[in-house]
C-alpha positions in Angstrom: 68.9 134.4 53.6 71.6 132.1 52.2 72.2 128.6 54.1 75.5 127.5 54.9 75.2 123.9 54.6 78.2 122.1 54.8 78.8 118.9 52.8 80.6 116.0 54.1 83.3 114.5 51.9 84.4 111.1 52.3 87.6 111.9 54.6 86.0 113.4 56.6 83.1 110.2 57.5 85.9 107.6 57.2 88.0 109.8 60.1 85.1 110.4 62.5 84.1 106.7 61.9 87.4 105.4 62.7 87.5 108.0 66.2 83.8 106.1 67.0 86.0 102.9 66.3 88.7 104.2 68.3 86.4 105.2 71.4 84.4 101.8 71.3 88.2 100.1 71.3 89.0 102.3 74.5 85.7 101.6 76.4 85.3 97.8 75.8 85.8 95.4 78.7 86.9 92.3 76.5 88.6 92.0 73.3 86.6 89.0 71.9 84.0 91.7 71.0 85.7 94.4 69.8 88.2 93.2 67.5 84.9 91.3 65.4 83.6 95.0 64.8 83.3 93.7 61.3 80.7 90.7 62.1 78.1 92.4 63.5 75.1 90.0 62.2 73.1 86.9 63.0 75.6 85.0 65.4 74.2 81.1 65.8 76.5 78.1 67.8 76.4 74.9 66.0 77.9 72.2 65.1 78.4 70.9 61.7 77.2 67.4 60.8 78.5 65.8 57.3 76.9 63.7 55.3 79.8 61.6 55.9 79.5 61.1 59.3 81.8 63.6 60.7 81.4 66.7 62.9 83.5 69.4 61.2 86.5 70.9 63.6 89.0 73.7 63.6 92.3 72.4 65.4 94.4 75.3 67.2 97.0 74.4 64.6 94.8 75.4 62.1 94.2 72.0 60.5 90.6 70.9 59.3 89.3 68.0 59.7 86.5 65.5 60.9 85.9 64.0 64.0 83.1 61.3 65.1 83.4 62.3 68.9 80.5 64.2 69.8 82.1 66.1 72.5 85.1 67.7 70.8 85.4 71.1 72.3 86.7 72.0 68.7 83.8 71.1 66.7 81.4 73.9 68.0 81.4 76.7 66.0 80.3 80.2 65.7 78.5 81.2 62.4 78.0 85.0 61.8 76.1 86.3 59.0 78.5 88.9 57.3 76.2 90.1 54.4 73.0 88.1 52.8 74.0 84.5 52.4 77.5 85.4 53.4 78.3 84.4 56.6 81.7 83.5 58.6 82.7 80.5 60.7 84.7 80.5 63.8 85.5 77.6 66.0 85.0 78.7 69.6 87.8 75.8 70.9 90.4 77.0 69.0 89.1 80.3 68.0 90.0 80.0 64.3 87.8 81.5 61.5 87.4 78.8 58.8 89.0 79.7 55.2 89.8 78.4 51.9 92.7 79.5 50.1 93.5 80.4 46.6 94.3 76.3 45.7 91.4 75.4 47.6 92.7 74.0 50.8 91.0 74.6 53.9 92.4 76.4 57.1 92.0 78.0 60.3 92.8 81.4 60.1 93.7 83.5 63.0 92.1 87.3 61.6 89.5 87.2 59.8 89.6 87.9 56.1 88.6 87.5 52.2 89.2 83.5 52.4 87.2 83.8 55.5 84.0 84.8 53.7 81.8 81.5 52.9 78.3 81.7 50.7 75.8 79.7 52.8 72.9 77.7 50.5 70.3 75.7 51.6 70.3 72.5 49.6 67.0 70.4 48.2 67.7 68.1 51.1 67.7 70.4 54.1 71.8 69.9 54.4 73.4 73.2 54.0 76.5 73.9 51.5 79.5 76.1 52.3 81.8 78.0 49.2 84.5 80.6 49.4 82.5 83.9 48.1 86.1 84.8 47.0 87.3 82.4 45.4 86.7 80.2 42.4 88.3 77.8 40.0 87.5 77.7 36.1 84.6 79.9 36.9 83.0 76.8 39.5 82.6 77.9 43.0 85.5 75.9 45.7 82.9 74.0 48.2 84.2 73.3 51.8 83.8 69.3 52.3 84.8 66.4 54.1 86.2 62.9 52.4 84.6 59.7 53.9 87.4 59.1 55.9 87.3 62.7 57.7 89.9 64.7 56.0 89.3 68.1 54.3 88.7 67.5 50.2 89.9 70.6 48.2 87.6 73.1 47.1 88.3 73.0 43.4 87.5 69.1 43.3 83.8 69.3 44.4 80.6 70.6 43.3 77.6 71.2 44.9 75.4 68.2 44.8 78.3 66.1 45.7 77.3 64.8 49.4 80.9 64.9 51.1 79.8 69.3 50.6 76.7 69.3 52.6 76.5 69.8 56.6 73.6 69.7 59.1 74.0 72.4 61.4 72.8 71.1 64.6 71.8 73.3 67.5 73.5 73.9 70.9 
């Protein structure tokens, strides 16, 4: 007797994947969940302590920056492991996802994307560093960091053992 196996091709997985998408879309109660189908790892609340002295915010205008108050609703932040040390960063006040663009800058960005995706490294000193997975300048990885006055440094101008690039994440 012969079999009839049939084979999948790969229209056929992406359309039945994207009528489960559809379906899960359709029977969720709240957005918030649904529309991060693509984060679907480790999710941790912290806040992000510089070496500088600043906890690291995401302004509803989209700005970056540093504040000193430790009770700035905009300084908590949600950090989802994408892939392995890949993870993304959404601030829950203003619920931005933290970027860097092509030049280097940082930004909040309102749908998460490829400037969105950050490589998380655990330095020699237990302060963690944050770099756009994307995105690099003359073949040296664009670090998010914070100058000594609280504003956001570009990406192309720092390395990684400079200490304006590393963060404590501290616990909720």
């Amino acid at each position: 007797m012969k079999s009839t196996m049939r084979r999948w091709t790969v229209r056929e997985s992406v359309s039945a994947a994207l009528s489960v998408c559809v379906v899960y879309h359709l029977l969720a109660a709240t957005c918030s969940r649904a529309c991060s189908l693509h984060l679907e790892g480790d999710v941790r609340q912290r806040k992000l302590f510089s070496f500088q002295k600043f906890f690291l915010r995401i302004g509803t205008d989209g700005k970056v920056n540093g504040t000193k108050s430790e009770d700035d609703p905009f300084s908590v932040l949600e950090i989802t492991s994408v892939d392995v040390g890949i993870v993304a960063i959404r601030g829950l006040g203003s619920n931005l996802y933290l970027a860097i663009s092509k030049k280097g800058r940082l930004y909040g960005a309102r749908n998460y994307g490829l400037n969105c995706h950050l490589k998380e490294r655990i330095e020699e000193n237990g302060y963690n560093t944050y770099a756009s997975a994307h995105w690099r300048k003359r073949k040296r990885q664009m670090f998010v960091a914070l100058s000594p006055h609280g504003r956001p440094q570009r990406g192309r101008r720092n390395r990684r053992k400079n200490t304006s690039t590393h963060f404590l994440p501290i616990a909720l």
